[in-house]
C-alpha positions as CSV (number, residue, x, y, z in Angstrom):
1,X,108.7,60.6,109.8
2,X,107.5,60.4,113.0
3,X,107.0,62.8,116.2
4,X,106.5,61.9,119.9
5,X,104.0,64.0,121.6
6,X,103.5,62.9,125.2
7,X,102.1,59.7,124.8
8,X,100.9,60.4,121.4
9,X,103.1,58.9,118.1
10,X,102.0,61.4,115.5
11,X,103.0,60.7,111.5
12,X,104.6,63.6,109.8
13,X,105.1,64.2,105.8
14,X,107.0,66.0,104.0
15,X,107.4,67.9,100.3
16,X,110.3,69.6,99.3
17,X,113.9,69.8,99.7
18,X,115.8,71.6,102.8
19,X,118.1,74.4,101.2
20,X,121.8,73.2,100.3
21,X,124.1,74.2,102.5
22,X,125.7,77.5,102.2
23,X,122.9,78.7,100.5
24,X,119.8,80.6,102.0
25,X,117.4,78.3,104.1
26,X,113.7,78.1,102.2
27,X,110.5,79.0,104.3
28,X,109.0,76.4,106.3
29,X,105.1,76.1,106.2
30,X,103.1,73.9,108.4
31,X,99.4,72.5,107.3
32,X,96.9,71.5,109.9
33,X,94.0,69.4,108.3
34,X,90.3,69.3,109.7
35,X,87.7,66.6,110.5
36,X,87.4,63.8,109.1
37,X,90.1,64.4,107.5
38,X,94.0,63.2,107.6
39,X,97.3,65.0,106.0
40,X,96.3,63.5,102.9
41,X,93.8,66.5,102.2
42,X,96.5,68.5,101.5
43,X,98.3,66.6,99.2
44,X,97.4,69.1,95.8
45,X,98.2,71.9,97.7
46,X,101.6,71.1,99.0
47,X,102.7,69.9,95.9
48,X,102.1,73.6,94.1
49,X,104.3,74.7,97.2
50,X,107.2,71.8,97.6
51,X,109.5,73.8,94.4
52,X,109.6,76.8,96.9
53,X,108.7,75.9,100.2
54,X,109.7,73.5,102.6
55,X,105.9,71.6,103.2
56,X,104.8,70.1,106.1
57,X,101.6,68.3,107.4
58,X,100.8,65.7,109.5
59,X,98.1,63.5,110.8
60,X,96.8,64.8,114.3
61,X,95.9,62.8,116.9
62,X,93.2,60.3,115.7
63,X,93.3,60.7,112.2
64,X,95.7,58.9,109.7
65,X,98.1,56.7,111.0
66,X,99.0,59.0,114.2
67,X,97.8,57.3,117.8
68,X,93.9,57.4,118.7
69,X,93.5,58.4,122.4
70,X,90.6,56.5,123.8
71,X,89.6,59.1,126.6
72,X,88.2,62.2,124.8
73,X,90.0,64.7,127.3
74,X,93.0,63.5,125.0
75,X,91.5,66.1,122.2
76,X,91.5,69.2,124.6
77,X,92.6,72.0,122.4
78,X,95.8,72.1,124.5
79,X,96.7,68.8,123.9
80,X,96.6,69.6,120.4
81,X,98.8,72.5,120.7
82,X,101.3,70.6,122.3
83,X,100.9,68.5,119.1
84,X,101.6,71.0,116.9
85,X,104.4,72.6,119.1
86,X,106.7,69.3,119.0
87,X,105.5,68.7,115.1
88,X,107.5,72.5,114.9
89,X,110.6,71.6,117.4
90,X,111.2,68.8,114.9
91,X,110.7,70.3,111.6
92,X,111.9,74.0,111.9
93,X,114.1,73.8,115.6
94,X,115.8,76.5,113.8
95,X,113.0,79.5,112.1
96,X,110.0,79.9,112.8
97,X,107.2,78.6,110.9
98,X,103.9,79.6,108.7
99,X,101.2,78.2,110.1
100,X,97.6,76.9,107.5
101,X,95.2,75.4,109.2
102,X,91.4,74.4,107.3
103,X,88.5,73.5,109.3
104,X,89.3,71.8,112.6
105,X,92.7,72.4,112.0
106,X,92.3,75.9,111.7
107,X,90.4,75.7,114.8
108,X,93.1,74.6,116.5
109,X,96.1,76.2,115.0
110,X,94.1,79.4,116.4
111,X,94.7,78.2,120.1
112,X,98.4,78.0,118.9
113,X,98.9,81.5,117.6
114,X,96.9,83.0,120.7
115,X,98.3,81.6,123.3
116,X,102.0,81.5,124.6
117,X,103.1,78.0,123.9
118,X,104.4,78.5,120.6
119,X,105.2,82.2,121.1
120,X,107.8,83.4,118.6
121,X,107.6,79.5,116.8
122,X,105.1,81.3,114.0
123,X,105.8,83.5,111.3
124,X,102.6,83.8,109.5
125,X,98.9,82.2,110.1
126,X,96.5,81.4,107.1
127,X,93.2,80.2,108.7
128,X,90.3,78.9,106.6
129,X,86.7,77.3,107.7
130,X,87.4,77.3,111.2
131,X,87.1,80.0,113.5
132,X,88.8,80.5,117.1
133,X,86.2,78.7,119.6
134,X,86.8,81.3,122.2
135,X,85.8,84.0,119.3
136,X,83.0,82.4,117.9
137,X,82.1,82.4,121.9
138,X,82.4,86.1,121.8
139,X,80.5,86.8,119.0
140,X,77.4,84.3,120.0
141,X,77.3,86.5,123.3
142,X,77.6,89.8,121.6
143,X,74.2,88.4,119.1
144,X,72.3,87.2,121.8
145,X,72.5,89.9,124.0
146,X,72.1,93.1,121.0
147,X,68.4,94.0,120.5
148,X,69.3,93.7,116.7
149,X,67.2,91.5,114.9
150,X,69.6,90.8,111.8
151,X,72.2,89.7,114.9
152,X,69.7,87.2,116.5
153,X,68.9,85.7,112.9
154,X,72.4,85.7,111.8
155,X,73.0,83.2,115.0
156,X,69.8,81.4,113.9
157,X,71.7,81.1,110.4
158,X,75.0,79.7,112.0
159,X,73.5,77.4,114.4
160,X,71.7,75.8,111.3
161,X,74.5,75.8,109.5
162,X,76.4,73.6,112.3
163,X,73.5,71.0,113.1
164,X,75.6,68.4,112.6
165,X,77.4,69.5,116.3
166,X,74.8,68.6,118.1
167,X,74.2,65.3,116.6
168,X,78.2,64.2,117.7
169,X,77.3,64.8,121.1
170,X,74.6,62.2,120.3
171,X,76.3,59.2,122.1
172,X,77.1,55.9,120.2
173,X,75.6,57.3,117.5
174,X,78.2,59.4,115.2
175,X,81.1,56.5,116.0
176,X,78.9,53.9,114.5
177,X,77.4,55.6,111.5
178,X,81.0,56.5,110.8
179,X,82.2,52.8,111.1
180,X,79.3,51.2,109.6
181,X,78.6,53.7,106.1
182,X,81.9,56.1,106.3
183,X,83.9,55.0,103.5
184,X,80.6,55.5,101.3
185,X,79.0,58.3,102.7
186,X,81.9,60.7,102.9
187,X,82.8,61.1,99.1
188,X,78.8,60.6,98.8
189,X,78.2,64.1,100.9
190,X,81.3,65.6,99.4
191,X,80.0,65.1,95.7
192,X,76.3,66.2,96.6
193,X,77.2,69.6,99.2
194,X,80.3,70.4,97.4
195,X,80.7,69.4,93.6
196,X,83.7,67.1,94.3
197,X,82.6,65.0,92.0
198,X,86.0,62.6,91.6
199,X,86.6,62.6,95.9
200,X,87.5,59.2,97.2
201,X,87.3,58.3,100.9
202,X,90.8,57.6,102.5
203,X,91.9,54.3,104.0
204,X,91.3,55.5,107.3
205,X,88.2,57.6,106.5
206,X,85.9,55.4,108.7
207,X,88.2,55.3,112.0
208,X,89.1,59.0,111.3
209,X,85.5,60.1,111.8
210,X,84.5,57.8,114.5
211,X,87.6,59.0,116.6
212,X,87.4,62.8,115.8
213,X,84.0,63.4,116.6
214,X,85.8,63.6,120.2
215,X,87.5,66.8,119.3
216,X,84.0,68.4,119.4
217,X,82.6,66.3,122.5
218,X,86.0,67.4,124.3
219,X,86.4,71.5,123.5
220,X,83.0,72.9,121.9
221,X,80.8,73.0,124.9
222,X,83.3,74.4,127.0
223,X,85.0,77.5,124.6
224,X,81.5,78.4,123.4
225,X,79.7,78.9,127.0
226,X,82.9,80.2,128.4
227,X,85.0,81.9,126.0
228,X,88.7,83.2,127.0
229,X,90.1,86.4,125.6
230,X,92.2,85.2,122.8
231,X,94.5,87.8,120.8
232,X,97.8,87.6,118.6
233,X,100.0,90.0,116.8
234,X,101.5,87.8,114.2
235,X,100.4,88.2,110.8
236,X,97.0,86.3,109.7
237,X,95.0,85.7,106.6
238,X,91.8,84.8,106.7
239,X,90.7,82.8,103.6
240,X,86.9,82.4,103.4
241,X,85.4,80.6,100.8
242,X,81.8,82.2,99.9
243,X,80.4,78.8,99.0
244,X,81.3,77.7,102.6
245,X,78.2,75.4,103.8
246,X,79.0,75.1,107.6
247,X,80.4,78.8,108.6
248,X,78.4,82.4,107.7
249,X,80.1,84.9,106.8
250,X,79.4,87.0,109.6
251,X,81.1,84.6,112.3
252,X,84.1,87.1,110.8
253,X,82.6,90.4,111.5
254,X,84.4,91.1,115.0
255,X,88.1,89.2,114.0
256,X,89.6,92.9,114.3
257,X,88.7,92.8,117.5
258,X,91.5,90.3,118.3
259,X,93.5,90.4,115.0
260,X,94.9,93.7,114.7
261,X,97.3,92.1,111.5
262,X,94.7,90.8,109.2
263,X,93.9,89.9,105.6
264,X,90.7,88.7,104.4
265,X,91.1,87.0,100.9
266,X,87.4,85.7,99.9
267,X,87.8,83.1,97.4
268,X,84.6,81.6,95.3
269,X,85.2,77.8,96.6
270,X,83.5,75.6,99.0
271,X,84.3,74.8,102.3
272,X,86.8,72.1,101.3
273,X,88.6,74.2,98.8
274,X,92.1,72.3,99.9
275,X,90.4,69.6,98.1
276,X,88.4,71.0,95.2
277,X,91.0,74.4,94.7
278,X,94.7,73.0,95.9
279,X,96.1,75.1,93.3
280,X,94.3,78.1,94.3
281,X,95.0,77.3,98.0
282,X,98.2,77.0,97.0
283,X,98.7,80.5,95.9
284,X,97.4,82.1,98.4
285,X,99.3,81.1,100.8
286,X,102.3,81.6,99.0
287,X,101.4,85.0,98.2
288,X,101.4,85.9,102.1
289,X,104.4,84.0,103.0
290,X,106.0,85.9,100.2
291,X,105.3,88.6,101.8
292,X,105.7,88.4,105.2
293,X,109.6,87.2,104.4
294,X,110.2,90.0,101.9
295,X,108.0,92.7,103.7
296,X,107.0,93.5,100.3
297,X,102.9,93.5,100.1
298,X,101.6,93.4,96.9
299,X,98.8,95.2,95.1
300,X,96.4,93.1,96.0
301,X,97.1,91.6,99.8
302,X,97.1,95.8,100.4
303,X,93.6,95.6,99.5
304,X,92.8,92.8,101.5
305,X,93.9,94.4,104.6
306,X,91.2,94.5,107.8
307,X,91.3,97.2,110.2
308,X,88.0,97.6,111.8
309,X,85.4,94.8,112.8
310,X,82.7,94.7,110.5
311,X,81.9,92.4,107.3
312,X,83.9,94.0,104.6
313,X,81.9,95.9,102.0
314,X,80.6,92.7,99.8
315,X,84.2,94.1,96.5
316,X,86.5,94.6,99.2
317,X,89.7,93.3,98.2
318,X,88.8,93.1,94.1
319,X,90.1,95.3,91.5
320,X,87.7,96.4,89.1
321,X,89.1,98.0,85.5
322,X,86.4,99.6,83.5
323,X,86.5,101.2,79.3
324,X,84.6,103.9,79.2
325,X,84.4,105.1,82.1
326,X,84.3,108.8,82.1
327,X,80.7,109.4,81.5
328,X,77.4,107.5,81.3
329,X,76.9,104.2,83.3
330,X,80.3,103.9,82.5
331,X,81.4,106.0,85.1
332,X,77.8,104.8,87.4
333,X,79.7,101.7,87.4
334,X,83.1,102.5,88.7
335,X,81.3,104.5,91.3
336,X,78.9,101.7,92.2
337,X,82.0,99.3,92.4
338,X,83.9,101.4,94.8
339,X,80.8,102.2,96.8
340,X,81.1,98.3,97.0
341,X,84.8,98.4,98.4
342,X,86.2,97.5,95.3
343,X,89.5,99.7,93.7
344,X,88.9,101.1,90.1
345,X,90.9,101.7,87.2
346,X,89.0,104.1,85.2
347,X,89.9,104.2,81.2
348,X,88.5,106.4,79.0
349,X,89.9,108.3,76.1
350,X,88.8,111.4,77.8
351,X,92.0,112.1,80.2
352,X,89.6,114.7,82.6
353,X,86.6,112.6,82.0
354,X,88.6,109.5,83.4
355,X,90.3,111.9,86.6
356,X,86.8,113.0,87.5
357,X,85.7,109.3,87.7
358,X,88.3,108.6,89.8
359,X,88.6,110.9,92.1
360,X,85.3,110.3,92.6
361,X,85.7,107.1,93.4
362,X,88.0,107.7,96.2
363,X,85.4,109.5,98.1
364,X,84.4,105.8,99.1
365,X,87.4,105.3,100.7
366,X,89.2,103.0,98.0
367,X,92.0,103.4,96.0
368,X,91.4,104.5,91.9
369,X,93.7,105.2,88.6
370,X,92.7,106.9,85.8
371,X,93.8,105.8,82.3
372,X,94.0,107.5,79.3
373,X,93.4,105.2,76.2
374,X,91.5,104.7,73.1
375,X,90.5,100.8,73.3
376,X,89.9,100.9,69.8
377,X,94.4,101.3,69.1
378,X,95.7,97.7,70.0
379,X,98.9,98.8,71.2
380,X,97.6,101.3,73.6
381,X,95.6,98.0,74.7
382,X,98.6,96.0,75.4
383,X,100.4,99.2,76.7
384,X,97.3,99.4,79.6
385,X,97.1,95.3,80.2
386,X,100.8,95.4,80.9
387,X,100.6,98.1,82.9
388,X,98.0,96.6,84.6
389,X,100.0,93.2,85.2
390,X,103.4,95.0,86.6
391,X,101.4,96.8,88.9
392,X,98.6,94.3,90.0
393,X,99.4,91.0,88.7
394,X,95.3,90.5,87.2
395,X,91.9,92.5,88.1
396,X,89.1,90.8,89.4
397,X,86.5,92.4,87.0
398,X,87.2,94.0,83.4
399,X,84.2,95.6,82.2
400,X,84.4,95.9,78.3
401,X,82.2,99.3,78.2
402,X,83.6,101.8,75.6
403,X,81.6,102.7,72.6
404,X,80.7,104.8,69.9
405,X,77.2,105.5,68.4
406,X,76.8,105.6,64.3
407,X,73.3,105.3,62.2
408,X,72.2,106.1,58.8
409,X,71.8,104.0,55.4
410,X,74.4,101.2,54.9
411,X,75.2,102.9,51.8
412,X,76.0,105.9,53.2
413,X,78.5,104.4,55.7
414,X,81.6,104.6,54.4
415,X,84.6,101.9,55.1
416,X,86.4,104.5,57.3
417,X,83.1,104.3,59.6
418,X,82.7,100.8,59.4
419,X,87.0,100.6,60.6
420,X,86.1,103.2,63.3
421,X,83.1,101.7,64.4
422,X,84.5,97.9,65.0
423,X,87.7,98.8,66.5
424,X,86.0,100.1,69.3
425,X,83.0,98.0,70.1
426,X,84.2,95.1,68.6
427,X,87.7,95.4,68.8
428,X,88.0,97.4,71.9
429,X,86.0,94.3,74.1
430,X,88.3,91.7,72.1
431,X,91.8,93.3,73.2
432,X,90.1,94.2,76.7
433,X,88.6,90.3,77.3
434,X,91.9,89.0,75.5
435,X,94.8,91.0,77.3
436,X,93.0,90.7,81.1
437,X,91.3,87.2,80.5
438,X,94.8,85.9,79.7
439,X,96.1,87.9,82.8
440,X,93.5,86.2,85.2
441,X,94.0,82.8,83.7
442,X,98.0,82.8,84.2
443,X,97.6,84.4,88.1
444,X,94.9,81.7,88.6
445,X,92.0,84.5,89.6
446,X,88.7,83.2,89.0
447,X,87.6,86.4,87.6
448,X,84.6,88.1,85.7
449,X,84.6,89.7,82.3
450,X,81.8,91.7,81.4
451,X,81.4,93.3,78.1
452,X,78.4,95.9,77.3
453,X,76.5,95.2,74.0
454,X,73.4,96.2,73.3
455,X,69.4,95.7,72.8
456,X,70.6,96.5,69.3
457,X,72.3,92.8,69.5
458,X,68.4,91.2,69.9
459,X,67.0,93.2,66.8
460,X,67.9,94.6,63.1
461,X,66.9,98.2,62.2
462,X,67.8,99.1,58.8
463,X,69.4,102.7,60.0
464,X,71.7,101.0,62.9
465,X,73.3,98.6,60.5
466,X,77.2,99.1,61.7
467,X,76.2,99.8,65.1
468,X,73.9,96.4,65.5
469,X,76.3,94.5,64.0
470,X,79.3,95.7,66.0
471,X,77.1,94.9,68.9
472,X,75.7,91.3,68.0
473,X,79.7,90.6,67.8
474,X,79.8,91.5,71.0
475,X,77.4,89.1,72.0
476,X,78.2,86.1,70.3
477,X,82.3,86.9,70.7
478,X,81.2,86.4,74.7
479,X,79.0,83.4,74.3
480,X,82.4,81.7,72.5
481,X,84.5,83.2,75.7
482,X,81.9,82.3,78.3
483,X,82.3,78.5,77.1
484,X,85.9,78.9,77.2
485,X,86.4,80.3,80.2
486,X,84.8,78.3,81.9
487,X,87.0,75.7,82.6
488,X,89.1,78.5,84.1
489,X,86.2,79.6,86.5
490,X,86.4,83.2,84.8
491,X,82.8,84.6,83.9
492,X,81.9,86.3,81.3
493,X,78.6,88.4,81.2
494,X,76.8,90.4,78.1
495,X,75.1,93.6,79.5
496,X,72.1,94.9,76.8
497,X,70.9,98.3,77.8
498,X,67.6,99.6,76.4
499,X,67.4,103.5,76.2
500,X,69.6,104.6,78.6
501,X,70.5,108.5,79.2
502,X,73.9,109.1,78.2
503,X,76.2,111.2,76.1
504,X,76.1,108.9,73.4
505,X,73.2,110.3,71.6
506,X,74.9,113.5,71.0
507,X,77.9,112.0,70.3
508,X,76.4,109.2,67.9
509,X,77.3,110.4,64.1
510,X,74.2,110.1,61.4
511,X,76.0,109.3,58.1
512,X,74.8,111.0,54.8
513,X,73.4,114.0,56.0
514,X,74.2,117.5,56.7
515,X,75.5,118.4,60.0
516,X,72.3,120.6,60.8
517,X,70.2,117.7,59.9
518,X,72.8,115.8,61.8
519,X,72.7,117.9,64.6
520,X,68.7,117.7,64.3
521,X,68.5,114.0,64.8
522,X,70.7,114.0,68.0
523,X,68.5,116.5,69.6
524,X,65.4,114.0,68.6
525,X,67.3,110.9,69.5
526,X,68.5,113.1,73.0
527,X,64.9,113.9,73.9
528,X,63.5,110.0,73.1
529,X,66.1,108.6,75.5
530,X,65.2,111.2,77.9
531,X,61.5,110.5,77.9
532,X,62.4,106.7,78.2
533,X,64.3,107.4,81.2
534,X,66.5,104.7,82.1
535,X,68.7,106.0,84.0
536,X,72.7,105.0,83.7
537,X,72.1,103.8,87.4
538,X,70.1,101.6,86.7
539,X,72.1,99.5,84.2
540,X,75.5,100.1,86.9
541,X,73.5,98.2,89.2
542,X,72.7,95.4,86.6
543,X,76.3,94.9,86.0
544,X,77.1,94.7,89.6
545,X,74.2,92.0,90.0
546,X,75.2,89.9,87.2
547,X,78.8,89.7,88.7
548,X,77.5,89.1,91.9
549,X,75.3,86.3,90.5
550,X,77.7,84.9,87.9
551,X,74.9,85.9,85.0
552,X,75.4,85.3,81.4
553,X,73.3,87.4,79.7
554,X,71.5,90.8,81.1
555,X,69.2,92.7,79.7
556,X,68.2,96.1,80.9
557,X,65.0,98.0,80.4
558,X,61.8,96.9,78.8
559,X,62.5,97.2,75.2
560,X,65.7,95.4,75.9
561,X,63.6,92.1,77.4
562,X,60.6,92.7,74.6
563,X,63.8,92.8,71.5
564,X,65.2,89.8,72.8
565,X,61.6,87.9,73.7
566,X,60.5,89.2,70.0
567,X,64.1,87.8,69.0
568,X,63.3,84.4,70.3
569,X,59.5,83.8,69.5
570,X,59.0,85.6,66.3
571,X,61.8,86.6,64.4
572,X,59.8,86.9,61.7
573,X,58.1,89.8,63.0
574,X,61.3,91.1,64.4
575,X,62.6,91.5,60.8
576,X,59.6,92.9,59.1
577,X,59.8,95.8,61.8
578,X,63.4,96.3,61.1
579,X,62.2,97.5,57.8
580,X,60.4,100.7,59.2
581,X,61.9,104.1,59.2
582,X,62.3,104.7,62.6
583,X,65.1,107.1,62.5
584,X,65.1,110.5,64.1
């Protein structure tokens, strides 16, 4: 298909059926691709939305096989909105449209949805990788005239992340490089910067990037120096991908400003996720369309509402679920997740335990359940996970935590013990990574599971027998999940606390003695911790890191790093020390 713009021929595609008639017409969406690229880019994503969606995309002006204006005051951004406005009239003359735009096409599809030409024409606006000229023109102002010195670095940051602007102003240059070494260079870059690894150049690769370097030479100089007020009211989400190589995160900081209907959705891709994530693309734009037809918003886009300037606390938008949660670092973790913007479920076995946690949670200004289960009863597992999946669809983060302490002789530990003592550290983190791995695989979340063992999974101690084992399960059942998982981009990380303060050394039972001696030895065991002093805190913070960092394996606390170093270079040693009576 083909659409007239001016004196421009531009080349339309389509995916998808029109509704039948008589029956109710299906949503039209719109995707405006970037530089170098041509409609093609898109080709993944609309696919995942053709069985619902009317799709749309087409090659703007010098890319693909639309025309290739010589002058470069053919790219003015208005030009290109009249582009876009006639693509619409001919598609959609009848509804109005959602709007994607990715990198220079989100750059211009922002000129569309804040100006008046297409006013009324757009239902919905998903940008990603490519801000509004006129606000990044605001926001360099506001950095260079605050005294701040984390605003004047974060514009040194940006302007050497977009180096590559200067150099197509270069003249001759860009045009020639593109048509001499484009068609080997551009999958070349996209394998190296963004782990496409399979990316092949188009056929019009060369010409595309020789031609569009005028989009920069024709609008950036101009919006940047002298940026316009630029506002809309429709509906946007923002989709930045944290891996993004050529836009900081903080270019985003003041969107409220103009936005006052805004969703961020941050997504762990690169900045050509249409290529390397269609799928994932895919489903986030159909999870806003969905709702801005229905008016029903989800779990989840209710937490990815923005509405005051800022960067969002670094878990905003996540949903973080959590075992154990009602004491220890348990709880120091659901905290330090909602201090982090996140929203908490809170299980625990303890229903005011897991209230207390919550509620504390919402004095960070998120939103937090509390959940009464034992994770060691399977059913009350599967009750929680499809709770969880009515009302949420998936979290972002399960953290496997719940546990029970038990020491003595193996010969005093009984079968009952040994039952009571798997089910819940063994068992509980199997149904927990099971039921909510499974839930982030079929949403498509590229999630984290992290699931608390031990530094009793490094070492053998001849009074800890259940307990280590239970806990070296833990750590090998999440070595077998992290390998696969990963082709599902869901982490998995194995927390191993030293002595940390907690309940659990009162609550740990000593098999085979009496319950004064019992008593005795969790005083002892109380008072050892104590002088140790490793706070829950501490290992909260741990967990948050090793999400943040995508870690596989954490230990916290000295004796936690010496076990597993003395694991790893003499195990030897490690098992003749196993043999001494250490108990309290």
């Amino acid at each position: 298909m083909n659409v007239t713009s001016g004196d421009v021929n531009l080349a339309v595609y389509r995916w998808g059926a029109a509704a039948r008639k008589g029956t109710k017409t299906k949503p039209v969406i719109v995707l405006v691709h970037g530089y170098p690229d041509s409609a093609s880019v898109w080709a993944g994503t609309a696919e995942a939305l053709s069985q619902r969606y009317q799709v749309v995309a087409y090659d703007v002006r010098g890319a693909g096989r639309s025309s290739r204006p010589q002058d470069t005051s053919a790219y003015r951004l208005e030009h290109l909105v009249e582009d876009l406005a006639a693509v619409v009239d001919a598609v959609s003359p009848d509804q109005p449209v959602h709007l994607v735009g990715h990198d220079w096409g989100s750059i211009q599809s922002w000129e569309a949805v804040t100006t008046p030409r297409l006013a009324g024409r757009i239902a919905s606006y998903t940008s990603m990788s490519g801000p509004s000229l006129d606000h990044a023109g605001m926001w360099l102002r506001a950095r260079l005239a605050s005294r701040s010195a984390t605003d004047k670095a974060a514009v040194l940051k940006q302007l050497a992340h977009s180096w590559y602007i200067g150099a197509f102003h270069l003249p001759v240059l860009a045009p020639a490089l593109w048509k001499v070494a484009g068609n080997a260079l551009w999958p070349a870059m996209l394998a190296r910067v963004e782990g496409i690894r399979d990316a092949t150049a188009n056929p019009t690769q060369a010409e595309d990037g020789a031609h569009g370097v005028k989009l920069y030479r024709a609008n950036v100089g101009e919006r940047l120096g002298k940026p316009r007020l630029r506002t809309t009211d429709i509906p946007v989400q923002l989709v930045f991908p944290r891996g993004d190589h050529f836009m900081i995160e903080e270019i985003w900081d003041d969107l409220p400003r103009w936005v006052p209907n805004l969703w961020r959705c941050d997504v762990d891709a690169g900045h050509w996720l249409p290529v390397s994530h269609p799928q994932l693309v895919a489903d986030k734009i159909a999870r806003f369309v969905d709702f801005v037809q229905s008016g029903k918003q989800p779990a989840d886009l209710q937490r990815a509402r923005i509405t005051a300037p800022g960067r969002p606390r670094r878990h905003a938008g996540k949903l973080v679920l959590i075992t154990g949660a009602g004491s220890g670092f348990g709880r120091e973790t659901a905290l330090a997740f909602a201090e982090a913007g996140a929203d908490v479920i809170a299980v625990d076995i303890n229903k005011e335990a897991a209230e207390r946690t919550a509620t504390l949670c919402r004095l960070s200004e998120v939103s937090a359940w509390a959940r009464v289960v034992d994770v060691g009863n399977a059913r009350a597992m599967r009750s929680l996970a499809s709770w969880v999946g009515k009302e949420f669809g998936a979290v972002d983060v399960v953290v496997n935590n719940a546990g029970i302490g038990l020491a003595g002789s193996f010969f005093d530990t009984s079968d009952a013990d040994w039952d009571k003592v798997l089910k819940i550290n063994l068992g509980g983190v199997i149904q927990g990574s099971r039921l909510f791995g499974a839930q982030m695989i079929e949403s498509g979340r590229r999630g984290h599971i992290v699931n608390v063992a031990s530094m009793g999974a490094y070492t053998p101690a001849r009074f800890m027998s259940a307990y280590n084992t239970s806990k070296a399960a833990v750590r090998m059942l999440s070595d077998c999940l992290r390998a696969e998982l990963a082709e599902h981009d869901i982490h998995v990380a194995t927390i191993c606390p030293g002595l940390s303060i907690t309940n659990i050394t009162q609550s740990t039972r000593f098999v085979g003695v009496s319950e004064a001696e019992q008593q005795r030895k969790q005083s002892d065991a109380t008072r050892l911790y104590q002088r140790r002093n490793l706070k829950p805190q501490a290992i909260a913070r741990s967990i948050l890191k090793a999400v943040e960092q995508h870690s596989a394996e954490v230990p916290v606390g000295v004796e936690a790093h010496g076990s597993r170093l003395l694991s790893r270079l003499v195990p030897g040693l490690s098992r003749r020390l196993a043999q001494l009576d250490l108990e309290p």
